[in-house]
C-alpha positions in Angstrom: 124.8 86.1 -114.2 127.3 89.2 -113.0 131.0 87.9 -112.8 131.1 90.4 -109.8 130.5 89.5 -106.5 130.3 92.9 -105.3 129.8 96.4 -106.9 129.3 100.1 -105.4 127.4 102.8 -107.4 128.2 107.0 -106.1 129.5 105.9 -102.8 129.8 108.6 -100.5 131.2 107.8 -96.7 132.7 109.3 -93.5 132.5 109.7 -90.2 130.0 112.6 -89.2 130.5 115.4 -90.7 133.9 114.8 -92.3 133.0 113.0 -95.4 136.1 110.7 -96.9 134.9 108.9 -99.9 133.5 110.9 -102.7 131.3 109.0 -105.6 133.2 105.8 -105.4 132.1 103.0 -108.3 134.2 99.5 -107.8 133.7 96.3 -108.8 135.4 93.2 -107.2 135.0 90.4 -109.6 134.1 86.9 -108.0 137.3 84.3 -107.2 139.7 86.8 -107.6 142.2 89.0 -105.6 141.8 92.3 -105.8 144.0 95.2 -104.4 143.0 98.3 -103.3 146.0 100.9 -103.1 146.6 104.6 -102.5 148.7 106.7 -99.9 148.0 107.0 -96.3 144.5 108.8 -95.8 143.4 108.1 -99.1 140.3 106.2 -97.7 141.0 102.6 -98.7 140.2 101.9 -94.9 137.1 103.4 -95.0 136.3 101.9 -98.6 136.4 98.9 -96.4 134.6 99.7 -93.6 131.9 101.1 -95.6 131.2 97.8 -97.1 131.0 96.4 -93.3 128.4 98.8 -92.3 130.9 100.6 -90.0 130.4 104.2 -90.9 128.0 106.6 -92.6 127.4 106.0 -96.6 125.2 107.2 -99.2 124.8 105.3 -102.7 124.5 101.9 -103.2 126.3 98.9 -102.5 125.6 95.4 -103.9 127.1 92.3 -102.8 125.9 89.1 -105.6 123.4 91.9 -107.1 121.6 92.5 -104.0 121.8 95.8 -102.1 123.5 95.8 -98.4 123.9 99.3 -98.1 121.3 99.9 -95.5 121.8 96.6 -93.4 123.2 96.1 -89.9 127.2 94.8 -89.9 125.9 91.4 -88.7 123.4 91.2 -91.5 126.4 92.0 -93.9 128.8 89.4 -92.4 126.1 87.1 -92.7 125.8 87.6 -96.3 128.9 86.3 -96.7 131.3 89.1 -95.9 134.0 88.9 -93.6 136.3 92.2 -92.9 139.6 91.5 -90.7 140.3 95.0 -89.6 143.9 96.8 -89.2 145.0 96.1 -85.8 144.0 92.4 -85.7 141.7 92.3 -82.9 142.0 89.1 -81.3 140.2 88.2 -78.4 143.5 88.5 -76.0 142.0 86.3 -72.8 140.8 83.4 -75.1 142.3 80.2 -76.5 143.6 79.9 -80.4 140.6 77.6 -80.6 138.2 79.5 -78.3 138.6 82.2 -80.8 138.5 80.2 -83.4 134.9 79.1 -81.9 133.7 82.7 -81.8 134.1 83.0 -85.2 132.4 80.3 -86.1 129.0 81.8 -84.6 127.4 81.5 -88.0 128.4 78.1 -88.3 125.3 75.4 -87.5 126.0 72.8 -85.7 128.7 72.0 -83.4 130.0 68.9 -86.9 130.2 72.5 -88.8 132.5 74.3 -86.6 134.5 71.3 -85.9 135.0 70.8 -89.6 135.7 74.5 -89.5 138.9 74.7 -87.5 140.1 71.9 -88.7 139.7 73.3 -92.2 141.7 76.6 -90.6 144.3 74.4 -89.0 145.2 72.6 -92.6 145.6 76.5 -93.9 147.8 77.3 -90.9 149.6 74.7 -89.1 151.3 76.8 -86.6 147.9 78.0 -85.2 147.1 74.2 -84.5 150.2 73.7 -82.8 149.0 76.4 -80.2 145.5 75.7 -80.0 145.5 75.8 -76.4 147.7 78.8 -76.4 146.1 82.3 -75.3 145.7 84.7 -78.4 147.5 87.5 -76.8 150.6 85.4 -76.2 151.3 85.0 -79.6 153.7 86.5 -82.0 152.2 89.2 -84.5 152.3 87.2 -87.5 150.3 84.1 -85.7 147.8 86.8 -84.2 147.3 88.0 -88.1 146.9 84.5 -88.8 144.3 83.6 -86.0 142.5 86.9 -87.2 142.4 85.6 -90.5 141.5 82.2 -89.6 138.5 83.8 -87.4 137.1 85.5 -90.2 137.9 82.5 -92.7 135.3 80.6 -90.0 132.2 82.9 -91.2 132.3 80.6 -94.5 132.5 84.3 -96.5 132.0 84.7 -100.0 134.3 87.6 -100.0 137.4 88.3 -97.6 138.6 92.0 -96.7 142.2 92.7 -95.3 143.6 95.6 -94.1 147.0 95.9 -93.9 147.2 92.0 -93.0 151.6 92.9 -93.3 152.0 95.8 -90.6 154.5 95.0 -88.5 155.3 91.7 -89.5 159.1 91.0 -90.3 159.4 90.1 -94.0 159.6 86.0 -93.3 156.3 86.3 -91.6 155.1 88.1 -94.6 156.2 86.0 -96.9 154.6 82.9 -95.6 151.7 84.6 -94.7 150.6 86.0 -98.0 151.7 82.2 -99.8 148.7 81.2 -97.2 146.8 83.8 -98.1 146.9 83.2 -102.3 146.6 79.4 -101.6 143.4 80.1 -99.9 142.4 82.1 -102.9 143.5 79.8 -105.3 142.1 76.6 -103.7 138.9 77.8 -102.3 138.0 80.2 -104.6 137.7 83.2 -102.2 137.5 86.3 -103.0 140.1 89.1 -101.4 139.9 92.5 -101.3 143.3 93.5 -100.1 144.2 96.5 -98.6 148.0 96.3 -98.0 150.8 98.8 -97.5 153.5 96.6 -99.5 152.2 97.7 -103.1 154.2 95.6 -104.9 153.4 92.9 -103.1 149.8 93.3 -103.5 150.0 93.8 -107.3 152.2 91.0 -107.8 149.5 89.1 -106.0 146.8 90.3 -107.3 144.5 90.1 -110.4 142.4 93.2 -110.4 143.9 96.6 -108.6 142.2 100.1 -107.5 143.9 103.3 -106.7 141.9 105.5 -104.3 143.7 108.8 -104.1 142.1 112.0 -102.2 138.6 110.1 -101.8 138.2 108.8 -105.1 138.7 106.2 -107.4 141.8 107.4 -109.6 142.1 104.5 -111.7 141.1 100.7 -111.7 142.5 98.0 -113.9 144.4 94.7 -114.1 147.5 94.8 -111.9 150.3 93.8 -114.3 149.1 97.4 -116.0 149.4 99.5 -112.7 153.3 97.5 -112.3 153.8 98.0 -116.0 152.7 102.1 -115.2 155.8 104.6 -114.7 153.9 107.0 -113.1 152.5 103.9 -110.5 155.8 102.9 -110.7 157.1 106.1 -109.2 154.3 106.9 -106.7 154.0 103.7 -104.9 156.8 101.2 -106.1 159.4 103.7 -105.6 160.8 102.8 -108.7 
């Protein structure tokens, strides 16, 4: 059996005619954090999107050894992959818990979604406390947390994050990614983080990617990219 829970083979994607990602191969290895870095434009959103059935692809992807490339976004999420996009998306009108409900829609049973939220409240107390609170009334950093905690309710196999930090103040960040690597730790999730902070996400991490123009520049373990002067003085600014 594969150690890696999801693999692309000559992945090509973009957005009509404008193609972004060029012959990308990855692997994300099962139970571990992986980081995906690169500059602005490089494609690491699209990378993600890509895997979420969201834009145009050729190639293969395989999630557990089986192909997804050709399924609908819902098909993919309910394989076991949930992608909390840039931006957050909350669902601004609803409750903490309504949308916490919502994401839950692949849940059976209403003993499953209960145990659910609860499970999400234990990983982020301060979304409990405002349970009743409408999502749009919320600071940024519990927004990213109820996005989070939405996707976290689709049971995934694999979590995506993109840019879970922007805009947060560096307390918020802080506590947020502890959350985030104690979700990894104790569940056994895997992440694929996208993340503008690159130190941060190769401190975090144990796997990292660098997309650069479209492509896959280099791939490794992540205490060789912050052990790389050349890394070092690209992204790390050191």
């Amino acid at each position: 059996m594969s150690d890696m829970l999801l693999e692309t083979r000559a992945l090509g994607a973009g957005y009509g005619p404008v193609t972004v990602l060029r012959d990308i191969a990855v692997q994300i290895p099962k139970g571990q954090i992986t980081a995906l870095i690169g500059a602005n434009g490089a494609g690491k959103t699209t990378l993600l999107r890509a895997i979420s059935g969201l834009c145009t692809t050729t190639g293969d992807i395989l999630f557990d050894g089986s192909p997804i490339t050709r399924l609908a976004t819902n098909r993919i999420a309910a394989r076991g992959i949930a992608h909390v996009p840039d931006g957050r998306g909350t669902l601004a009108g609803l409750s903490v818990e309504d949308n916490l409900l919502v994401g839950g829609y692949l849940q059976r049973g209403r003993a499953a979604r209960a145990a659910g939220i609860e499970r999400i409240y234990s990983h982020f107390p301060k979304l409990k406390q405002r349970r009743q609170q409408q999502a749009g009334t919320l600071s940024g950093g519990e927004q990213q947390m109820l996005a989070i905690g939405r996707a976290l309710m689709q049971g995934p196999r694999l979590l995506m994050l993109d840019e879970p930090s922007f805009g947060l103040a560096p307390l918020i960040v802080r506590e947020l990614f502890t959350i985030i690597a104690d979700i990894n730790r104790t569940e056994g999730l895997s992440i694929l983080l996208v993340e503008q902070n690159v130190h941060q996400a190769l401190s975090m991490s144990e796997r990292a990617i660098l997309i650069e123009h479209g492509q896959v520049a280099r791939s490794g373990p992540s205490a060789e990219f912050l052990g790389n002067d050349d890394i070092r003085r690209a992204y790390l600014g050191s």
